[in-house]
N, C-alpha and C positions, 0 to 999 in steps of 0.2 A: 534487496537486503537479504543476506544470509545470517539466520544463528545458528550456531555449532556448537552451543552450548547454554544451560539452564537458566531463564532470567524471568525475572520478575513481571518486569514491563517494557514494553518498547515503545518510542515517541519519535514516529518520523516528523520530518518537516521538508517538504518539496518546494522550493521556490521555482516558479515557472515565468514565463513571460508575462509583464506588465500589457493588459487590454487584448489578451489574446482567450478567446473567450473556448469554453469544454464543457463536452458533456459527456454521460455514461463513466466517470472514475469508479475503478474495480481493483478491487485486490484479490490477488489469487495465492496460494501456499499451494509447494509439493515438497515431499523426501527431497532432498540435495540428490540421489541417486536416484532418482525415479521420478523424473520431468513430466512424466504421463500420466502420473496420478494429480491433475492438477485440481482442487478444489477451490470455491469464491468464500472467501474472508468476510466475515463482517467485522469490523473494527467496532470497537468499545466504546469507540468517542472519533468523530470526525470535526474536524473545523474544513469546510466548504464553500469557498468562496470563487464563482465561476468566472464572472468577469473581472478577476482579481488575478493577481500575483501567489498566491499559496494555498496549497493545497497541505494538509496536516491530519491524523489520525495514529490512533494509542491501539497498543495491542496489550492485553492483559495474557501472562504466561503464556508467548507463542511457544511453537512447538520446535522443540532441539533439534538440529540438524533437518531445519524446514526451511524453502526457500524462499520468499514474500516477494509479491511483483505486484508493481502499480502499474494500469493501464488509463487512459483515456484518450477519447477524440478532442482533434479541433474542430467547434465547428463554423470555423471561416476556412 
């Protein structure tokens, strides 16, 4: 997810595989032009549900022209 511009809140919602189970979900943010400077996100609010279908978390005033990336494993 890229913002490029000023916002209040952001509300992802990831739907993933039904019964495909994860662990370690990470969010990272960098500059849009500066991929290297990548820092780990803590979100405001997460809804976490691992051997489920969705993954979901709020960002309160992300940062303008910042780039937000979800990571996680499977582990089967």
């Amino acid at each position: 997810m890229q913002i490029v511009m000023d916002t209040n809140i952001t509300q992802v919602w990831l739907l993933l595989p039904q019964g495909r189970a994860y662990n370690r979900f990470e969010i990272t943010s960098f500059p849009i032009d500066q991929p290297g400077e990548r820092k780990t996100v803590i979100p405001n609010s997460i809804v976490n549900l691992p051997a489920g279908s969705m993954v979901s978390f709020q960002l309160i005033n992300p940062k303008e022209h910042h780039r937000y990336q979800c990571k996680w494993n499977w582990t089967d």
